[in-house]
PAZAPA-4460 file (N, C-alpha, C; in steps of 0.05 Angstrom, whole numbers, plus 32768, in hexadecimal, padded with zeros to 4 digits):
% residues 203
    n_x    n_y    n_z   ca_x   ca_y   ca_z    c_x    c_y    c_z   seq   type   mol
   8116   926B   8D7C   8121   9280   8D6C   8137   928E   8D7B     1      X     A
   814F   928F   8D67   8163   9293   8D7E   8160   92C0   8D74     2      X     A
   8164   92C5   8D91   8166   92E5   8D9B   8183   92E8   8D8F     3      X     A
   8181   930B   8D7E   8199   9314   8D6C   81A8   931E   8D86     4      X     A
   81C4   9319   8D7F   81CE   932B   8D92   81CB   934C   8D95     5      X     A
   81CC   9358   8DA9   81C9   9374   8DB1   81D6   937F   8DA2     6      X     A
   81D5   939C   8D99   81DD   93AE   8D82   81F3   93BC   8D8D     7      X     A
   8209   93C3   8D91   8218   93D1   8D99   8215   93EF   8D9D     8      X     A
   821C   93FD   8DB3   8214   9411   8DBD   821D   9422   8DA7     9      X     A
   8217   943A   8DA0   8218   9455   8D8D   823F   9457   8D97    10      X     A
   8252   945F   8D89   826A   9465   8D8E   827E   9453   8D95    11      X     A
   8273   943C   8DA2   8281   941F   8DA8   8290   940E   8D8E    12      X     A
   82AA   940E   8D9A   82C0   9400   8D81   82B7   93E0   8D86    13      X     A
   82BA   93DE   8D71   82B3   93BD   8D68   82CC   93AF   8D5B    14      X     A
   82D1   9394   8D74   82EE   9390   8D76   82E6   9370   8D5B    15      X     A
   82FA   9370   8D50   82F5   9356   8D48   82F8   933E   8D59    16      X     A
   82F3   9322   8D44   82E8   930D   8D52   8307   92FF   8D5B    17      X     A
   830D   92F1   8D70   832D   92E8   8D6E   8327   92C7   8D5C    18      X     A
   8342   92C8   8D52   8346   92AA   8D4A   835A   9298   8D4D    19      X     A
   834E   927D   8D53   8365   9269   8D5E   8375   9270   8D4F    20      X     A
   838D   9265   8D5E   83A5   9265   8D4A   83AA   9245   8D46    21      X     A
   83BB   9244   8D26   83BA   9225   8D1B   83C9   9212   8D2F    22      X     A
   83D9   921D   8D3C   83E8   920A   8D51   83D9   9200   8D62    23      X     A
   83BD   920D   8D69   83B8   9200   8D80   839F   91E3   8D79    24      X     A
   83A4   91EA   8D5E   8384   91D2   8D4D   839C   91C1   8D5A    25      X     A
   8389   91A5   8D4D   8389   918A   8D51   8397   9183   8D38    26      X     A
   8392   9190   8D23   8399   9187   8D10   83BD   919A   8D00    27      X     A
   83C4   91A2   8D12   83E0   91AD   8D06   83F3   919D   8D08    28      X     A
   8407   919F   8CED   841F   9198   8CE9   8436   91AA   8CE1    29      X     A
   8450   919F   8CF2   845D   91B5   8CE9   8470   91AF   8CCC    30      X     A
   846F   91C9   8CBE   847F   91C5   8CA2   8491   91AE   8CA0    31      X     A
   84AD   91B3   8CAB   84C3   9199   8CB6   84BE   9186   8CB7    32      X     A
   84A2   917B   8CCA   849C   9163   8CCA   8488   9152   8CAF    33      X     A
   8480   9162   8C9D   8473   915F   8C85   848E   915A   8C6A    34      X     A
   849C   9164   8C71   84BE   9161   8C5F   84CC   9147   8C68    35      X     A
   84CE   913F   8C82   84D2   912A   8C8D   84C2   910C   8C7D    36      X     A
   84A7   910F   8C87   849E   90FB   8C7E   84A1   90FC   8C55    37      X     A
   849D   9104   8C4B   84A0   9104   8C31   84B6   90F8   8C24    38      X     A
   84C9   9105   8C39   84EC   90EA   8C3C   84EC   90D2   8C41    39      X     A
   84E0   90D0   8C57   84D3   90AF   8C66   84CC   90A2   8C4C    40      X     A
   84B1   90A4   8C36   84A3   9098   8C2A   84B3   9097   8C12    41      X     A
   84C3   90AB   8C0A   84D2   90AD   8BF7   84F1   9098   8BF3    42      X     A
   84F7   9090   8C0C   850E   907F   8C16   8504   905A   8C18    43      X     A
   84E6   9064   8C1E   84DD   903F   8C1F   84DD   903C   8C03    44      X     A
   84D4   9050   8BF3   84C1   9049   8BD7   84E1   9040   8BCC    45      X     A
   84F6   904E   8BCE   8509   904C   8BBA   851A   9032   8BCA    46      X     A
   8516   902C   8BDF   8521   900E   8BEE   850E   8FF4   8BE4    47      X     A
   84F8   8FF9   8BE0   84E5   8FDE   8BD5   84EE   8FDE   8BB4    48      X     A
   84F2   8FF6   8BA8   84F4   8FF4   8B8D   8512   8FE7   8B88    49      X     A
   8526   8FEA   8B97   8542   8FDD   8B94   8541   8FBA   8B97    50      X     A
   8536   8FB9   8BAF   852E   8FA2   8BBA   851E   8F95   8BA7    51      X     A
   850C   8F97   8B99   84FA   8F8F   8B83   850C   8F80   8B69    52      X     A
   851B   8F9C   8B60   8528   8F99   8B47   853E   8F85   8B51    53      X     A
   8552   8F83   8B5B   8566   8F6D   8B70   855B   8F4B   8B6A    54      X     A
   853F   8F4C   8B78   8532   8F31   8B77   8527   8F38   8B53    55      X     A
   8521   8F42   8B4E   8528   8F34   8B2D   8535   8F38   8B14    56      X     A
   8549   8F38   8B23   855B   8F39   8B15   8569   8F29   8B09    57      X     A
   856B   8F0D   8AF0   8577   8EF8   8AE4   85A4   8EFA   8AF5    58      X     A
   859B   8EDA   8B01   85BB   8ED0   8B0E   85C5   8ED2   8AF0    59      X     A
   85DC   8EDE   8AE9   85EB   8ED4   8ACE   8605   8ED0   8ADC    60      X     A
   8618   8EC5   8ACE   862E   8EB6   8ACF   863F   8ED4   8AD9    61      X     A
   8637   8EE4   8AC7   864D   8EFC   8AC6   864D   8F08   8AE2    62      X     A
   8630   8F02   8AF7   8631   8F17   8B0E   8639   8F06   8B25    63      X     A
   863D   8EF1   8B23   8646   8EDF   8B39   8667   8EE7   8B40    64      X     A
   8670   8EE1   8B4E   8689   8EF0   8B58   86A2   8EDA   8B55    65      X     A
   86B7   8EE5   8B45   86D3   8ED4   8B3B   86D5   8EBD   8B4E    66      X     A
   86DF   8EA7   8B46   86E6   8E96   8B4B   8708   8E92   8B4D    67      X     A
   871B   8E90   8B5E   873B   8E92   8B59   8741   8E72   8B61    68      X     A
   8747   8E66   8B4F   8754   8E4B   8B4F   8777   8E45   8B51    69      X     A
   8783   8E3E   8B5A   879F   8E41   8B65   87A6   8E25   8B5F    70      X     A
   87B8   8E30   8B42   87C6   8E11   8B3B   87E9   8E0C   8B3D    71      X     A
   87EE   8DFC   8B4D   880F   8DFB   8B55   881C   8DF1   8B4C    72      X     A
   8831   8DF0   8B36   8840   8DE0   8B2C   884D   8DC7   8B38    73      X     A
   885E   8DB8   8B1F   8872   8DA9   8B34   8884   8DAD   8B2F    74      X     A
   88A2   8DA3   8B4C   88B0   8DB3   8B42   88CE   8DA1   8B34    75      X     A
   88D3   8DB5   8B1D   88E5   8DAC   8B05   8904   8DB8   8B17    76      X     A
   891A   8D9F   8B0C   892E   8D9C   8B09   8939   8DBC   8AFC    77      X     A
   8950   8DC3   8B05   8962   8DDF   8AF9   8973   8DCB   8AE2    78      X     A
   8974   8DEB   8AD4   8982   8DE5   8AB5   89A3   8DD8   8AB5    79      X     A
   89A6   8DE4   8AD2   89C3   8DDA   8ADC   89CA   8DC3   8AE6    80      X     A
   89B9   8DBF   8AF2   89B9   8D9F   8AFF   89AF   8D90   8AE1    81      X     A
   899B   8D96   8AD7   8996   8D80   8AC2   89AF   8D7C   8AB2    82      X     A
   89BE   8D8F   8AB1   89D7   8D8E   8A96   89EE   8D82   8AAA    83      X     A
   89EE   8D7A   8AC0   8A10   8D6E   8ACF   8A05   8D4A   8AC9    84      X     A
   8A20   8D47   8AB8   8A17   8D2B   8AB3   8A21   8D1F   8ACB    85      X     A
   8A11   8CFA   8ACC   8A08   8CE7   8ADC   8A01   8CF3   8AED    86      X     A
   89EF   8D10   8AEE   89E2   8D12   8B02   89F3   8D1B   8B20    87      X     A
   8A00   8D28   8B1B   8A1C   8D28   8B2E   8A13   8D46   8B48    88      X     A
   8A20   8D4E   8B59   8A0D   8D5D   8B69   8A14   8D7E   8B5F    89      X     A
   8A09   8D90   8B5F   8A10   8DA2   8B5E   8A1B   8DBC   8B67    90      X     A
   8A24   8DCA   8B57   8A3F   8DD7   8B64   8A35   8DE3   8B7D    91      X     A
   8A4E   8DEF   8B91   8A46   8DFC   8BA3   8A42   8E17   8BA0    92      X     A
   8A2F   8E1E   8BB0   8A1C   8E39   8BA2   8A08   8E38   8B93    93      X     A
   89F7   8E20   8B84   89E4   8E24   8B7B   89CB   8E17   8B84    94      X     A
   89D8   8E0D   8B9F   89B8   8E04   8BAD   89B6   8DEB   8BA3    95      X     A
   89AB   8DD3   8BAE   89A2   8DB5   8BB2   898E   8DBC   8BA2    96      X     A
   898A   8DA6   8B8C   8974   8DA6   8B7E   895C   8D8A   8B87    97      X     A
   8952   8D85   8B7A   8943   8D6D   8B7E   8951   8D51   8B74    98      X     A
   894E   8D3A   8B7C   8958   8D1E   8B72   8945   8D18   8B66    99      X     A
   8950   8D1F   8B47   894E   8D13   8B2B   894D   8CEF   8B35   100      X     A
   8931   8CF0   8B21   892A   8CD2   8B23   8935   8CC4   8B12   101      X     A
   893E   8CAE   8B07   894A   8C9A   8AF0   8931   8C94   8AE3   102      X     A
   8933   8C98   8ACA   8920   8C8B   8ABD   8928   8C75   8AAE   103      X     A
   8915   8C68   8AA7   8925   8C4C   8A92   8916   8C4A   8A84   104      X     A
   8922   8C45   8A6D   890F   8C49   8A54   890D   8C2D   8A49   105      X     A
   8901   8C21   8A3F   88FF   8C01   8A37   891F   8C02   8A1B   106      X     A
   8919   8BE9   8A20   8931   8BE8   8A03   892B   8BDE   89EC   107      X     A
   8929   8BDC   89D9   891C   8BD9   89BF   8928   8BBF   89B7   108      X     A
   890E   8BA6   89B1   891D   8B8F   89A4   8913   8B8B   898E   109      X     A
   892E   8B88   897F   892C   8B8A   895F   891F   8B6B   895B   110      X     A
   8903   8B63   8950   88FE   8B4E   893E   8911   8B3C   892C   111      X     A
   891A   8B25   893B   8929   8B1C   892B   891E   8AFE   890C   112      X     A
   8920   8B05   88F6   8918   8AF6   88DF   8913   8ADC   88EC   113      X     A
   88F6   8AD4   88DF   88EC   8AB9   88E8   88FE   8AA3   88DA   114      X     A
   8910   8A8F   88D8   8922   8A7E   88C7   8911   8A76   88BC   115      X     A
   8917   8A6D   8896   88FE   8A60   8890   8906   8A41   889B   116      X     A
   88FD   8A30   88A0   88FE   8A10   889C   8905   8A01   8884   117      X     A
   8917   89F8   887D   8925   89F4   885F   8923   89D6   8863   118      X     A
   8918   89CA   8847   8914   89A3   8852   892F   8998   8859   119      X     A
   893B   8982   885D   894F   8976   8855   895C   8974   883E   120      X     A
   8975   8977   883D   8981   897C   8822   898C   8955   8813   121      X     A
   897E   894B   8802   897C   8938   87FF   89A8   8927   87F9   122      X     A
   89AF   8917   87FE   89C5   8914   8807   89D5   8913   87E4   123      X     A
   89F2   890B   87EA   8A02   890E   87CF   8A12   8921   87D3   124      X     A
   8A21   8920   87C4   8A3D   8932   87BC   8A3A   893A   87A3   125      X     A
   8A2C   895C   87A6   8A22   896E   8792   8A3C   897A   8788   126      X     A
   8A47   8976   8774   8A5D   8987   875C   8A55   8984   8746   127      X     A
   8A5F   8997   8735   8A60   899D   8716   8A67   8980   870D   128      X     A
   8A54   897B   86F6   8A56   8962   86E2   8A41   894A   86F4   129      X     A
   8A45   894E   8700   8A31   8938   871A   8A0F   893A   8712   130      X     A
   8A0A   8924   8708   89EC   8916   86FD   89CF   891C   870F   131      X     A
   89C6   892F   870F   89B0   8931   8728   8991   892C   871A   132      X     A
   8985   8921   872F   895E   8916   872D   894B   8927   872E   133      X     A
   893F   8932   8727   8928   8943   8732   891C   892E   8744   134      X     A
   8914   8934   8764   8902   8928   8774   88F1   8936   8786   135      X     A
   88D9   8925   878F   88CA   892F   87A7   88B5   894D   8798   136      X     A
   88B9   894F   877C   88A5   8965   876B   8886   8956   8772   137      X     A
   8885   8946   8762   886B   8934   8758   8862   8940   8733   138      X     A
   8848   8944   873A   8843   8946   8722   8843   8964   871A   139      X     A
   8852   8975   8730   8852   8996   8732   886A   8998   8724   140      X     A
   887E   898C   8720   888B   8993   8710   88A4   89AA   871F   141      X     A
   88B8   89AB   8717   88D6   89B7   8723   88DC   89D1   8715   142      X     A
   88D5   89EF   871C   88DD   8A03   870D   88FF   8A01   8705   143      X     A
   8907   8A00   86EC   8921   8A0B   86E7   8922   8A27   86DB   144      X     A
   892E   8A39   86F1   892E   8A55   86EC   8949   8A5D   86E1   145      X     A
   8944   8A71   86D1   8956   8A88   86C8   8970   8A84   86D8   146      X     A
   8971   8A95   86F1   8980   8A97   8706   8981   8A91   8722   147      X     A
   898C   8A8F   8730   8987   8A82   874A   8978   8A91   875E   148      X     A
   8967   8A87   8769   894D   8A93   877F   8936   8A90   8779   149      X     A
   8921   8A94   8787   8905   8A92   877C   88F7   8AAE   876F   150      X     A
   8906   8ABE   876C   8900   8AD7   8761   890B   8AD0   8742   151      X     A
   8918   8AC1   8739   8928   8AB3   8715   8912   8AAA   870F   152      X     A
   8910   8AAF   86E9   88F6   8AB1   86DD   88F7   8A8F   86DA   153      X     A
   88E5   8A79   86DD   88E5   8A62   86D0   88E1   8A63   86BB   154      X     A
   88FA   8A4C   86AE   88FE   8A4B   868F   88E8   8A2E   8689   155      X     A
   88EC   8A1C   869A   88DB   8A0C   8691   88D4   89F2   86A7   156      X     A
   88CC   89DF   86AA   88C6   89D8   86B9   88CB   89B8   86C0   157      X     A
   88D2   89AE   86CE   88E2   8991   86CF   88D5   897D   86DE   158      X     A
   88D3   8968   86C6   88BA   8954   86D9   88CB   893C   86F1   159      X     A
   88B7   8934   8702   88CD   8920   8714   88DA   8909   8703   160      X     A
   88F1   8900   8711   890B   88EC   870C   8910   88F4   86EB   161      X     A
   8912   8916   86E7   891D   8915   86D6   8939   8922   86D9   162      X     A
   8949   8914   86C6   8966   891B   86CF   8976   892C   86C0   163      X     A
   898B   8940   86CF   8995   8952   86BE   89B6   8956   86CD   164      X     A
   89C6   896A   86C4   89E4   896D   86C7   89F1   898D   86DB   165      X     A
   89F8   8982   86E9   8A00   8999   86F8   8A17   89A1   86E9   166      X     A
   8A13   89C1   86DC   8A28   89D2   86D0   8A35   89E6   86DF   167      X     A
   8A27   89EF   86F3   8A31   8A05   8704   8A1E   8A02   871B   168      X     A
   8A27   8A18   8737   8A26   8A1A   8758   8A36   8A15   8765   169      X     A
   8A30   8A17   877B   8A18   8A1A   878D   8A0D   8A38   8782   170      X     A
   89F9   8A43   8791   89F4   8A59   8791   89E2   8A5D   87AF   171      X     A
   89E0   8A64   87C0   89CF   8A6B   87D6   89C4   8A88   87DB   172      X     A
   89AA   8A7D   87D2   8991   8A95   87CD   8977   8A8F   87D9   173      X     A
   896B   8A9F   87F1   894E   8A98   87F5   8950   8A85   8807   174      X     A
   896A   8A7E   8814   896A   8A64   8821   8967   8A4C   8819   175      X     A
   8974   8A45   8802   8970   8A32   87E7   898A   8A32   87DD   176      X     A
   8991   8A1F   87E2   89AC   8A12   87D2   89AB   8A0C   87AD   177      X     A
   89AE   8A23   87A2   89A9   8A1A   8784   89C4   8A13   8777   178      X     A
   89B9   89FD   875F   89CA   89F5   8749   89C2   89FE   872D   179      X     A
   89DA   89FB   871B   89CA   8A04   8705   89D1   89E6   86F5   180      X     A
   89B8   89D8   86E9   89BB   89C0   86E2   89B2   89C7   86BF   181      X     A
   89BA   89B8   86A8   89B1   89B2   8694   89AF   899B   8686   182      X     A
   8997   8993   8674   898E   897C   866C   899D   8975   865C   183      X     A
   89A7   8959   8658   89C8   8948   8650   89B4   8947   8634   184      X     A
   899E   8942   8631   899B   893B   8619   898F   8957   8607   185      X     A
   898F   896D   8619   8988   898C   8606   8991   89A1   8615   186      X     A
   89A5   89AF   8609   89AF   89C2   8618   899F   89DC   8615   187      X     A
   898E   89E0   8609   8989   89F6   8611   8971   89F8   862C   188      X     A
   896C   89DD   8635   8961   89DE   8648   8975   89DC   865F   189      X     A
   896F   89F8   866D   8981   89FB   8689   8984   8A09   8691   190      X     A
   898A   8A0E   86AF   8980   8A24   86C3   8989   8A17   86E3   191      X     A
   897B   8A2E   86EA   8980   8A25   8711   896C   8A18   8722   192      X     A
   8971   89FC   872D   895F   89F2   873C   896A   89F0   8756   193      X     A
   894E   89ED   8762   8961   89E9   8784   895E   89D6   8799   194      X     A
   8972   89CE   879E   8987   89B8   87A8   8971   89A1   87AE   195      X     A
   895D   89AF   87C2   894C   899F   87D8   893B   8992   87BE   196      X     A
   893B   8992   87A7   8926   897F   8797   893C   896D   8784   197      X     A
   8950   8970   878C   8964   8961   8778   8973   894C   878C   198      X     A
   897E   8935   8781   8988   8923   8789   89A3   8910   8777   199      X     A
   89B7   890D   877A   89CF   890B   8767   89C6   88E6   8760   200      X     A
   89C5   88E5   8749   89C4   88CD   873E   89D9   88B7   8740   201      X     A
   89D9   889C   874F   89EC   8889   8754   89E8   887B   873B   202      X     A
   8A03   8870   8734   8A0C   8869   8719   8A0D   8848   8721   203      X     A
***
């Protein structure tokens, strides 16, 4: 049993009790340093949160940084030099230009008409009044046309070794030596045939 302390004498001042002061605990901090750290934690939190958002953040085309491509011409002839004919040098004072290259341009060959091949022209001395054969037809038979060429309407049609009268020609159409022959025994048959199927009749 613990003994009360002694009673203080009759008239005796009674001092109070002393007390540490907070500086000397174990456990004090000073203000400043409590403001400090609050900065500290406040500076990581807002460094992880940048750092965070950064890494996920989508690469787009738009945030990647310009690209500058450098394209160089080539270099062209002056308006002055191009206009001094044969290329001749230019005046003094306007600076050496470049040597213009010759160009050559192909030269254009005109297609010349294939000849047709025309048979042999069967022999005789073809004039007016002169007795001619139809030959070398067969059973196809000899157009006698309208007019001379193969574009003249056929009037009618003339069988082989038949014979008729040269009235008029030459005519040269189509590459065809035409006559105009009519039948001694009917005149209204007659027209233009050509040369290479006729042959002058020996008397």
């Amino acid at each position: 049993m613990m003994p009360y302390p002694p009673a203080p004498a009759p008239g005796a001042v009674r001092r109070p009790a002393r007390r540490t002061a907070p500086a000397n605990s174990g456990f004090y901090f000073p203000w400043w340093s409590l403001v400090m750290l609050v900065v500290i934690v406040g500076v990581a939190a807002l460094t992880l949160f940048l750092m965070f958002t950064k890494m996920s953040q989508p690469v787009v085309p738009g945030n990647q940084p310009a690209r500058v491509q450098v394209v160089t011409s080539q270099p062209t002839l002056s308006q002055d030099f191009a206009q001094q004919p044969g290329g001749a040098a230019p005046a003094p004072g306007l600076g050496a230009g470049p040597t213009p290259i010759p160009q050559s341009f192909p030269t254009p060959t005109v297609p010349l008409p294939t000849p047709i091949p025309s048979p042999s022209l069967p022999p005789g001395n073809f004039v007016i009044g002169a007795q001619v054969r139809v030959v070398g037809v067969g059973t196809n038979g000899l157009n006698i046309r309208s007019s001379p060429g193969l574009d003249g309407t056929p009037r009618f049609l003339a069988a082989e070794d038949e014979v008729f009268v040269i009235v008029d020609g030459p005519q040269n159409v189509d590459s065809l030596e035409w006559w105009r022959v009519e039948d001694p025994d009917d005149s209204e048959r007659f027209g233009w045939a050509a040369r290479n199927y006729l042959e002058i009749v020996t008397q």
